[in-house]
PyMOL commands that place a pseudoatom at each C-alpha (Angstrom):
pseudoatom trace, name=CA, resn=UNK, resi=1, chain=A, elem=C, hetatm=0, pos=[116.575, 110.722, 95.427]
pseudoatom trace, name=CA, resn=UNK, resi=2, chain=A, elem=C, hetatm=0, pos=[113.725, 109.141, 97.568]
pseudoatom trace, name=CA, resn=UNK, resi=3, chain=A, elem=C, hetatm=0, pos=[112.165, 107.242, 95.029]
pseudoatom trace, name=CA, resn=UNK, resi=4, chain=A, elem=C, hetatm=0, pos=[114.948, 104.889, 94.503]
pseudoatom trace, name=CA, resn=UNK, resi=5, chain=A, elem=C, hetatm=0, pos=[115.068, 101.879, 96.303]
pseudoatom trace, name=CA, resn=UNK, resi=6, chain=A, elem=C, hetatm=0, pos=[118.301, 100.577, 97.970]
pseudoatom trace, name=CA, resn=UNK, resi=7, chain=A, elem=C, hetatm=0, pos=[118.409, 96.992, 99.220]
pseudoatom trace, name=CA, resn=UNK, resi=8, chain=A, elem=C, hetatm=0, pos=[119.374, 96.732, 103.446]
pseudoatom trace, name=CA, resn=UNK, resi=9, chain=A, elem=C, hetatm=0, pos=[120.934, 93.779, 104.324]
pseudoatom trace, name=CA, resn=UNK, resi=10, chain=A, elem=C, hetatm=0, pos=[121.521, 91.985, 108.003]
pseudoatom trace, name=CA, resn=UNK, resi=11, chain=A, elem=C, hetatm=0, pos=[125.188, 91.998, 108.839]
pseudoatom trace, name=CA, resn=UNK, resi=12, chain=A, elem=C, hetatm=0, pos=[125.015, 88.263, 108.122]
pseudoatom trace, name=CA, resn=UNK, resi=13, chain=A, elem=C, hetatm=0, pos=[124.628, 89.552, 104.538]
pseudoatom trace, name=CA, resn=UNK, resi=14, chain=A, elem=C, hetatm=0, pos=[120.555, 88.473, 104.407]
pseudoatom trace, name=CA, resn=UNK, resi=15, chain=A, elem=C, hetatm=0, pos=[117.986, 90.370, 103.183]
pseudoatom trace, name=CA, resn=UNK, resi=16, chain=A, elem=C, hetatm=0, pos=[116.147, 92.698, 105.440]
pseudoatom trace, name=CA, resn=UNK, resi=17, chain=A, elem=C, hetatm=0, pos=[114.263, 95.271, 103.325]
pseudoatom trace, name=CA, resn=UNK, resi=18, chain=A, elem=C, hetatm=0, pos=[114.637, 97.650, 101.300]
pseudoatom trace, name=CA, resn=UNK, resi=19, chain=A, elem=C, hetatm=0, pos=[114.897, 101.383, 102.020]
pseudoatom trace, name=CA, resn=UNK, resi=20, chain=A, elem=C, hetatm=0, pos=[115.126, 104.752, 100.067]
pseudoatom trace, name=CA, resn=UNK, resi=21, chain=A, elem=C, hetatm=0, pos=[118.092, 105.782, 98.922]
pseudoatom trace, name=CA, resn=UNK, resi=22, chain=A, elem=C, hetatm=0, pos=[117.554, 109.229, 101.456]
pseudoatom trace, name=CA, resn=UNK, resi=23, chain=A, elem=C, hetatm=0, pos=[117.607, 106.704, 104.232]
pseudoatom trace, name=CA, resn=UNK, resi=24, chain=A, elem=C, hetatm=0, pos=[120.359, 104.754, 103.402]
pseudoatom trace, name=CA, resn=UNK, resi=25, chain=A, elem=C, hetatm=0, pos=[122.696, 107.957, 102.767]
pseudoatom trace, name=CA, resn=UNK, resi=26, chain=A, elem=C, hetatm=0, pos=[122.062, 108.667, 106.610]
pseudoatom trace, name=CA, resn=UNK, resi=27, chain=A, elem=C, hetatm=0, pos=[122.770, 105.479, 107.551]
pseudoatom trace, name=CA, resn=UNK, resi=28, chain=A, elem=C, hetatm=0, pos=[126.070, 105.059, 105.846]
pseudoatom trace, name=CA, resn=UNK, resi=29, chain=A, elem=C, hetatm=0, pos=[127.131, 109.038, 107.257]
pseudoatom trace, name=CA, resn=UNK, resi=30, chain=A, elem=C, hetatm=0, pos=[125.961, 107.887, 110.796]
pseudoatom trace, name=CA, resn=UNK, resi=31, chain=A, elem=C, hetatm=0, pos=[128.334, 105.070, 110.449]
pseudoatom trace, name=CA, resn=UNK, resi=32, chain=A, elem=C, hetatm=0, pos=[125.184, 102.530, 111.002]
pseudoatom trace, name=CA, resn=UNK, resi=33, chain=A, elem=C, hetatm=0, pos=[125.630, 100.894, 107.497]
pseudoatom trace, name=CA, resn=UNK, resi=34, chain=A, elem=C, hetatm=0, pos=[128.507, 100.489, 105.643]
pseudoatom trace, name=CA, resn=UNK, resi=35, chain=A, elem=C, hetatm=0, pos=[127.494, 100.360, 100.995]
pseudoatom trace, name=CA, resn=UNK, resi=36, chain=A, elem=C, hetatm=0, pos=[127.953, 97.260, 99.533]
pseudoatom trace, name=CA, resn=UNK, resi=37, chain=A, elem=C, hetatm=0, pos=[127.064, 97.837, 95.897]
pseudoatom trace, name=CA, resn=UNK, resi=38, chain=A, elem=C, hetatm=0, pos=[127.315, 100.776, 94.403]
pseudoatom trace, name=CA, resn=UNK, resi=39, chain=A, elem=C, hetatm=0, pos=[124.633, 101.985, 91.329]
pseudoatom trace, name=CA, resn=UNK, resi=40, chain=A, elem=C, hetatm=0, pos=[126.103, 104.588, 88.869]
pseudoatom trace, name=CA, resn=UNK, resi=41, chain=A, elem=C, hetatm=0, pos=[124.497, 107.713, 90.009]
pseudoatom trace, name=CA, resn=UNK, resi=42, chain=A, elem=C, hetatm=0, pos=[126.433, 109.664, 92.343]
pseudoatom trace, name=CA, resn=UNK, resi=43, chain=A, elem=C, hetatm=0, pos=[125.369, 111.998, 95.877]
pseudoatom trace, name=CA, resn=UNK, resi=44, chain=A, elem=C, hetatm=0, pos=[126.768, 115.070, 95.781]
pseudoatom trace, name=CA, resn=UNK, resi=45, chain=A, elem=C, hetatm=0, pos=[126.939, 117.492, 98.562]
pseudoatom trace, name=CA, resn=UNK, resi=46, chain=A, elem=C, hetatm=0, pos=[129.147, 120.678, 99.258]
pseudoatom trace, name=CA, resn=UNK, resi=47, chain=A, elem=C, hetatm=0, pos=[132.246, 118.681, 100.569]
pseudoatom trace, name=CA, resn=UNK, resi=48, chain=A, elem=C, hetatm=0, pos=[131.476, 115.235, 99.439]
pseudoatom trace, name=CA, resn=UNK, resi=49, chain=A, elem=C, hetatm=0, pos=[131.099, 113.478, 96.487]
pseudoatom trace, name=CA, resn=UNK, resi=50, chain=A, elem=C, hetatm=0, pos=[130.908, 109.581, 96.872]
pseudoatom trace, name=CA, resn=UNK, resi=51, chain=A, elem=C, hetatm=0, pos=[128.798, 106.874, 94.618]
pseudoatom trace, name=CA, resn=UNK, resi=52, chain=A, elem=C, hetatm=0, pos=[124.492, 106.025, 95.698]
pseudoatom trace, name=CA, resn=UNK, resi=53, chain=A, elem=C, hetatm=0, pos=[124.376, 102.832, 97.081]
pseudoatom trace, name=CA, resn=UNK, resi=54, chain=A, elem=C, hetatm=0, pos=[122.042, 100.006, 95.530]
pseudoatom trace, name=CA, resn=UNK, resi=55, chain=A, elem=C, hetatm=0, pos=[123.269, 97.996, 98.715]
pseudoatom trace, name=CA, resn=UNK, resi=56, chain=A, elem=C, hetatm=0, pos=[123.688, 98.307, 102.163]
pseudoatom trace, name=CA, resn=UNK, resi=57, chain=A, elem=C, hetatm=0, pos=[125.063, 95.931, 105.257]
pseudoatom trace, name=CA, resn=UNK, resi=58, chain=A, elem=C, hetatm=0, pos=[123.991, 97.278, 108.549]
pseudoatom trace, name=CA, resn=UNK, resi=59, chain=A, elem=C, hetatm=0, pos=[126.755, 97.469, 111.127]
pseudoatom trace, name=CA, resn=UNK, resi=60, chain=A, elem=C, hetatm=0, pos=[124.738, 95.616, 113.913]
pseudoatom trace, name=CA, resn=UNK, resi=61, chain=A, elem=C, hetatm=0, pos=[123.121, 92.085, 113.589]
pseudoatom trace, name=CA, resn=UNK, resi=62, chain=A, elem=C, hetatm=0, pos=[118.785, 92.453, 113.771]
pseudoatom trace, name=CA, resn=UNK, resi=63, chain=A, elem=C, hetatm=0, pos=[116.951, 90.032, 115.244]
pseudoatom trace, name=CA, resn=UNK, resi=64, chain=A, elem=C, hetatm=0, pos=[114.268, 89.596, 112.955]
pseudoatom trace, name=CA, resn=UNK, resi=65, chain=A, elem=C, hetatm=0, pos=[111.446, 86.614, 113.870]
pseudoatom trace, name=CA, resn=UNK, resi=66, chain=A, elem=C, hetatm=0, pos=[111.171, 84.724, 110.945]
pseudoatom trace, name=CA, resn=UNK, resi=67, chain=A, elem=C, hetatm=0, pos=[107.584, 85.225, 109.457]
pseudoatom trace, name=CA, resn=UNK, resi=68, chain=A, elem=C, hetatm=0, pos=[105.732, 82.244, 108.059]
pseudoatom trace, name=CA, resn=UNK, resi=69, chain=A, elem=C, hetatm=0, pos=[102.127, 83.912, 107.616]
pseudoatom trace, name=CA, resn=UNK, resi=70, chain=A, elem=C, hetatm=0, pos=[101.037, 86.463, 105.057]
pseudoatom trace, name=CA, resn=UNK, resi=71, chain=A, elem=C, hetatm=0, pos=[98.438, 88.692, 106.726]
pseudoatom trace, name=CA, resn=UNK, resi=72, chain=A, elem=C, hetatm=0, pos=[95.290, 88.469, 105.603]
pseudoatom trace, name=CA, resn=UNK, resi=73, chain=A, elem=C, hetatm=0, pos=[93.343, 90.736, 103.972]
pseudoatom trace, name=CA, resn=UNK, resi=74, chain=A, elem=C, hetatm=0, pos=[91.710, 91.668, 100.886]
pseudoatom trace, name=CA, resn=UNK, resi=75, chain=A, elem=C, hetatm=0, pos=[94.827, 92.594, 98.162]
pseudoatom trace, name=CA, resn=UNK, resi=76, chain=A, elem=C, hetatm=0, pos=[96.788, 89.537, 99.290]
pseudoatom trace, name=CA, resn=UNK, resi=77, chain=A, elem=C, hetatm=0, pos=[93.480, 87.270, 98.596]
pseudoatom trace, name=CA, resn=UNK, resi=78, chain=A, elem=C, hetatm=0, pos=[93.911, 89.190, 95.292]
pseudoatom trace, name=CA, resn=UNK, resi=79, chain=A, elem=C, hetatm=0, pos=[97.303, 88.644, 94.583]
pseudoatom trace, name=CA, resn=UNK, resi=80, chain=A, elem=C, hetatm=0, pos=[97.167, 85.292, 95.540]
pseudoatom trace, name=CA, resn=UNK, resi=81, chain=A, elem=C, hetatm=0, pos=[94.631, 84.612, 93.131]
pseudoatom trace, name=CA, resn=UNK, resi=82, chain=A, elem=C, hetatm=0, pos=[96.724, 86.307, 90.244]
pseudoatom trace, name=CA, resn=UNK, resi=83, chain=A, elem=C, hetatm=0, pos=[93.838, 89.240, 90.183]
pseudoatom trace, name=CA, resn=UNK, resi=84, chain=A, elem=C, hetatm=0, pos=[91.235, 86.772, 88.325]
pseudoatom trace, name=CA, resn=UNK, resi=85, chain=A, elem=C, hetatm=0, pos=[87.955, 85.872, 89.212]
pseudoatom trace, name=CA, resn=UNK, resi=86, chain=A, elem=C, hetatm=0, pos=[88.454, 81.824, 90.453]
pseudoatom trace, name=CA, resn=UNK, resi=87, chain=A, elem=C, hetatm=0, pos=[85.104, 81.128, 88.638]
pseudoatom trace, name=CA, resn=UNK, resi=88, chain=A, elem=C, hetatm=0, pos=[85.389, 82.147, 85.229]
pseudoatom trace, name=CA, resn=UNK, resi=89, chain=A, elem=C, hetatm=0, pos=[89.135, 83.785, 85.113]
pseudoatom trace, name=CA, resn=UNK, resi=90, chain=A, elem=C, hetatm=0, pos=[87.870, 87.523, 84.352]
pseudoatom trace, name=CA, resn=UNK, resi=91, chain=A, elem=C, hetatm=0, pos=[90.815, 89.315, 85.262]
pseudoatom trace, name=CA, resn=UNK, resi=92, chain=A, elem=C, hetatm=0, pos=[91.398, 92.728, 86.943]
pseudoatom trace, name=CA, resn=UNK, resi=93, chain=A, elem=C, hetatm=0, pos=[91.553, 94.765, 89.916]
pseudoatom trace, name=CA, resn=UNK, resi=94, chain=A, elem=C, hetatm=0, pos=[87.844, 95.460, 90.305]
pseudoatom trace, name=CA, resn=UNK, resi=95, chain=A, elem=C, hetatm=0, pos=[87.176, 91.848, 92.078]
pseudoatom trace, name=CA, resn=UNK, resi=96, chain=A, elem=C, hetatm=0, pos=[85.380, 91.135, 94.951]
pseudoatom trace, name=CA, resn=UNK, resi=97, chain=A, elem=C, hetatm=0, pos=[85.981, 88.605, 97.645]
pseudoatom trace, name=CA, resn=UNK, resi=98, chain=A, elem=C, hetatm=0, pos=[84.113, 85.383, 97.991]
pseudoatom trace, name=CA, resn=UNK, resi=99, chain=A, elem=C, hetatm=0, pos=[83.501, 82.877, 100.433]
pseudoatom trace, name=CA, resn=UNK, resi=100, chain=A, elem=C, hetatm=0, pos=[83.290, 78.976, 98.926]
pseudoatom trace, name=CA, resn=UNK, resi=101, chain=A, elem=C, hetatm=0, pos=[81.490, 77.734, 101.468]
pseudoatom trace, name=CA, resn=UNK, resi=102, chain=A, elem=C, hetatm=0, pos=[78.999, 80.701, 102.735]
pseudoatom trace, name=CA, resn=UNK, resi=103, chain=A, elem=C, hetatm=0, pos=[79.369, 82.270, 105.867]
pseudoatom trace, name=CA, resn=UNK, resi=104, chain=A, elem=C, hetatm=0, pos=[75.570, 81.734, 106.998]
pseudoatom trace, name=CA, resn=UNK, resi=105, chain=A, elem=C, hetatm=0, pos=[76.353, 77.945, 106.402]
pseudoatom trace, name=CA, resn=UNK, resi=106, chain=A, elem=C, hetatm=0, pos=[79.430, 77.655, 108.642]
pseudoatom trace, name=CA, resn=UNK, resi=107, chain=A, elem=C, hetatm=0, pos=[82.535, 79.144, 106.122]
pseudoatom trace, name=CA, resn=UNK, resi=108, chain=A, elem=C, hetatm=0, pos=[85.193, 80.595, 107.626]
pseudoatom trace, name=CA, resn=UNK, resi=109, chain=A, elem=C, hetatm=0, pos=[86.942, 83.372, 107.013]
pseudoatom trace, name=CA, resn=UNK, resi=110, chain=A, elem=C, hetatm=0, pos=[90.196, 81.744, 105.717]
pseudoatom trace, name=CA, resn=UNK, resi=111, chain=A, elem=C, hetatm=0, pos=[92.566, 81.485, 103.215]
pseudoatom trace, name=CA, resn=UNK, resi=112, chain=A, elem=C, hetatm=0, pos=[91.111, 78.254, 102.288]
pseudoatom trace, name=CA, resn=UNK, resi=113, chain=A, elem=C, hetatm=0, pos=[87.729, 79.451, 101.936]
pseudoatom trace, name=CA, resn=UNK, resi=114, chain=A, elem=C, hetatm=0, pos=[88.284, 82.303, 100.467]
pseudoatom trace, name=CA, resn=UNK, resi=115, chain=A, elem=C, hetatm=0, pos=[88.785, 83.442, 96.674]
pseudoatom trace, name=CA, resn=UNK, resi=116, chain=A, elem=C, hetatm=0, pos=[89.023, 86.715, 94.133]
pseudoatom trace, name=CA, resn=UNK, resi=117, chain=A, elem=C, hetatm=0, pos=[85.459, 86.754, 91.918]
pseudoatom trace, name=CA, resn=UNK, resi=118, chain=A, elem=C, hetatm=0, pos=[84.080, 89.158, 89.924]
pseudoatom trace, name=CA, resn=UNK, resi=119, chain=A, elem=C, hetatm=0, pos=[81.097, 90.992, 90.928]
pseudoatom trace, name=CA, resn=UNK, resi=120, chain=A, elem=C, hetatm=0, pos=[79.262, 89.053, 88.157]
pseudoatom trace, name=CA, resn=UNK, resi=121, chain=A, elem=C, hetatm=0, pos=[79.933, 85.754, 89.644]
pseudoatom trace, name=CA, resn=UNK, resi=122, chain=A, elem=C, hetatm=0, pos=[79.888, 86.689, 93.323]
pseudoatom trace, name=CA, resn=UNK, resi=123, chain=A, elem=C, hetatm=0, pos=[76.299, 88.388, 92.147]
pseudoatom trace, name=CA, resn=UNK, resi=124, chain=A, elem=C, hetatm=0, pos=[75.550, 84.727, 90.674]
pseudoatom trace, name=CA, resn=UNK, resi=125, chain=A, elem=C, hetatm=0, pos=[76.374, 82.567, 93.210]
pseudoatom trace, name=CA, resn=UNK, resi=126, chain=A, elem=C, hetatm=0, pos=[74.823, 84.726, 96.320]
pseudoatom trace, name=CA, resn=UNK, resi=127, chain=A, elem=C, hetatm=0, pos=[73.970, 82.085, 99.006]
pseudoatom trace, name=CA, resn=UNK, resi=128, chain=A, elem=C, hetatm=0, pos=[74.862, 78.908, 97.641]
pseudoatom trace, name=CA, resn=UNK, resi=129, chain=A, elem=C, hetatm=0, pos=[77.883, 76.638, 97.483]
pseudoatom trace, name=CA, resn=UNK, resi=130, chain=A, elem=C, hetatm=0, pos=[80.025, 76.298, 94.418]
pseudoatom trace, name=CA, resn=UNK, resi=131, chain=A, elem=C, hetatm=0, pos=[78.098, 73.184, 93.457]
pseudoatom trace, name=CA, resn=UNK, resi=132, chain=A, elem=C, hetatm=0, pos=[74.632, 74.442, 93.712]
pseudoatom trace, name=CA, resn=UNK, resi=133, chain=A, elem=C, hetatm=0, pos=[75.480, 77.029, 91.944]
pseudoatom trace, name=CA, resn=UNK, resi=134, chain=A, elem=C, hetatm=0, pos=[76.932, 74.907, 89.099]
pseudoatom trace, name=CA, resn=UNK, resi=135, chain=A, elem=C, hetatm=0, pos=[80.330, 76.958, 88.846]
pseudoatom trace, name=CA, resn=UNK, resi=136, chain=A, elem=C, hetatm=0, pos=[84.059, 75.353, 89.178]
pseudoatom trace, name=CA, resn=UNK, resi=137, chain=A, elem=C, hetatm=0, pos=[86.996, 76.561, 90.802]
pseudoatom trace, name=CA, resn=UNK, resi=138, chain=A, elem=C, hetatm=0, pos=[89.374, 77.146, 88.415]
pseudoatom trace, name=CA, resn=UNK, resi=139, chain=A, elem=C, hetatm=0, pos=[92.136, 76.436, 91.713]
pseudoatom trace, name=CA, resn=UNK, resi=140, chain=A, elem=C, hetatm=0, pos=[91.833, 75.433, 95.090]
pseudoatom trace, name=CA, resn=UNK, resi=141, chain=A, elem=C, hetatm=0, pos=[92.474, 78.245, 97.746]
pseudoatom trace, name=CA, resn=UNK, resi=142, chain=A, elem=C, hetatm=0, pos=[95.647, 77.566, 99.892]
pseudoatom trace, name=CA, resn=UNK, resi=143, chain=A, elem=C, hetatm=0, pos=[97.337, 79.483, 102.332]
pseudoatom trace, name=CA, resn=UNK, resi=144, chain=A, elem=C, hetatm=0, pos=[100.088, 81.531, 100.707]
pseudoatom trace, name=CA, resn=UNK, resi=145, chain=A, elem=C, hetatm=0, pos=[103.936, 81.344, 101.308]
pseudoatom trace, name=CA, resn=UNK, resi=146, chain=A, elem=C, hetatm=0, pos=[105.540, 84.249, 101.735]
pseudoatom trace, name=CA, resn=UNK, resi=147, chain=A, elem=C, hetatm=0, pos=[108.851, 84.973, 99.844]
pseudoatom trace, name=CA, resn=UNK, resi=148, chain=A, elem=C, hetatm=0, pos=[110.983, 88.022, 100.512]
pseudoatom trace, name=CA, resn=UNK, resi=149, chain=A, elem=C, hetatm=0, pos=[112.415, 87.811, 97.049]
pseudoatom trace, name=CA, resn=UNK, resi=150, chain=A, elem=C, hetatm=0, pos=[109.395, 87.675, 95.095]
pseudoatom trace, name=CA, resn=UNK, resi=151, chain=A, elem=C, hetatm=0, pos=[108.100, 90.864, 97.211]
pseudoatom trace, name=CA, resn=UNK, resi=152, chain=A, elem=C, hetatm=0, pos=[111.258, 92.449, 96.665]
pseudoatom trace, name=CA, resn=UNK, resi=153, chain=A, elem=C, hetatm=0, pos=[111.463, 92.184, 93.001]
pseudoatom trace, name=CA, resn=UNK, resi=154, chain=A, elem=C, hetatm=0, pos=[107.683, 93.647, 93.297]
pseudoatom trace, name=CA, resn=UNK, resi=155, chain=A, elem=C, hetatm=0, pos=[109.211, 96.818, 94.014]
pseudoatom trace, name=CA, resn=UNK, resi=156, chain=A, elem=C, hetatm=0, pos=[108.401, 99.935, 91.686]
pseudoatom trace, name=CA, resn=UNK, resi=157, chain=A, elem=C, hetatm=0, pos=[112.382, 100.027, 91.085]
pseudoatom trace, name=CA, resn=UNK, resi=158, chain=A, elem=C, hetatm=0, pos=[113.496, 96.706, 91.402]
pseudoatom trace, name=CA, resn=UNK, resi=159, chain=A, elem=C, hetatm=0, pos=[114.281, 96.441, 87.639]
pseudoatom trace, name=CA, resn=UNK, resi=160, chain=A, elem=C, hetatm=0, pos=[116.637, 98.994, 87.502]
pseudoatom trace, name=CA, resn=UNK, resi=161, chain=A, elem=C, hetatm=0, pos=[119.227, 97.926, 90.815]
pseudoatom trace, name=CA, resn=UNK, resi=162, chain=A, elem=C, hetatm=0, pos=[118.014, 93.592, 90.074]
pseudoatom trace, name=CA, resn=UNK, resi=163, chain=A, elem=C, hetatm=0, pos=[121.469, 92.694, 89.256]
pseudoatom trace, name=CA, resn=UNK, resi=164, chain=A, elem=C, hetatm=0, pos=[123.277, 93.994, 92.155]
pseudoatom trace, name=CA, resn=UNK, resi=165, chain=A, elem=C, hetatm=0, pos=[120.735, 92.945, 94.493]
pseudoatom trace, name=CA, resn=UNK, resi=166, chain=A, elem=C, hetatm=0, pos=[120.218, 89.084, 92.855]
pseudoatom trace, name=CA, resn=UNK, resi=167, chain=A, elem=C, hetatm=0, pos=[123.134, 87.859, 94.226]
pseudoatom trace, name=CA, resn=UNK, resi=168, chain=A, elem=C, hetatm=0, pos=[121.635, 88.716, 97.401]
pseudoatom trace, name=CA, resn=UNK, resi=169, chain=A, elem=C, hetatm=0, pos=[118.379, 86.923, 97.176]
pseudoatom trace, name=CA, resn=UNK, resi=170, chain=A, elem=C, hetatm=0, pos=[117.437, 83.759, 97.156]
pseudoatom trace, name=CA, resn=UNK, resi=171, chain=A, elem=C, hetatm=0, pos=[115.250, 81.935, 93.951]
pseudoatom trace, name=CA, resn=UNK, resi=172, chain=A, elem=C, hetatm=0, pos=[115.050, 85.203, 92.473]
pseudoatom trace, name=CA, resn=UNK, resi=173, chain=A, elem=C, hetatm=0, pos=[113.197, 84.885, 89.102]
pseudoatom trace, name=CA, resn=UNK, resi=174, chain=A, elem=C, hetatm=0, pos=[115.025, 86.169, 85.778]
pseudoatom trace, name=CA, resn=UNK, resi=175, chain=A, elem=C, hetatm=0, pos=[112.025, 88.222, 84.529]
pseudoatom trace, name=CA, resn=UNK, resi=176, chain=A, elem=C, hetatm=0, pos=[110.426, 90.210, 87.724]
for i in range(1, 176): cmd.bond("trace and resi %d" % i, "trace and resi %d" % (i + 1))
show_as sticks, trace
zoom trace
């Protein structure tokens, strides 16, 4: 029962999270949460028998700061970058980090200095800039945007509850 996900919602109905579905049964029996959407599996317990929620509205309003920044760190640089090297579009998980501009000439350590590269490449272009080292970026680094519904659908389970919880979300893509 704890590996499926069920979606929590604000009681203004907006995403929060999402939570197990062990969780969310003891918020609903603690009165905290009240099910929204229903999946076809049921909980079953000695005197109850009652449908596992896919959805749930909390009872109380959350303040929840609205966050623009993605934290940086290593597997967001990669997931920004799609998991391909940014110099010859090698893909996989085995990447390394690079700095564009090196860090013994002044780069920062930013999201718009830094991209995914294979070892290869990295290996290649050591010391240098992208230019003396006669390789091209195959795209700019930016700072990322951060979308709750595109983490969401992310989820391990998210393909088996997406059409209660797309209603939900907001730009939710058709294929996750």
């Amino acid at each position: 029962m704890d590996e499926i996900a069920v979606l929590v919602l604000n009681y203004t109905y907006e995403p929060l999270h999402f939570t197990n579905a062990r969780r969310a049964v003891t918020l609903l029996l603690a009165g905290k949460a009240e099910s929204v959407e229903s999946s076809p599996r049921v909980v079953r317990s000695p005197s109850r028998v009652f449908p596992l929620p896919s959805v749930i509205r909390l009872a109380v309003y959350i303040r929840k700061p609205f966050l623009e920044r993605v934290a940086f760190n290593k597997k967001n640089i990669l997931r920004r970058d799609g998991y391909t090297c940014q110099y010859c579009s090698r893909r996989g998980e085995k990447l390394t980090v690079d700095h564009v501009m090196p860090r013994s000439r002044g780069g920062q350590t930013t999201w718009t200095n830094v991209v995914a590269a294979c070892l290869r490449c990295n290996l290649f272009k050591g010391n240098r800039t992208v230019e003396e080292a006669r390789l091209r970026l195959i795209r700019e680094p930016v700072h990322p945007q951060f979308l709750f519904s595109v983490h969401l659908m992310r989820h391990p389970h998210a393909t088996s509850f997406l059409d209660s919880w797309r209603k939900y979300l907001v730009a939710v893509p058709t294929t996750p």
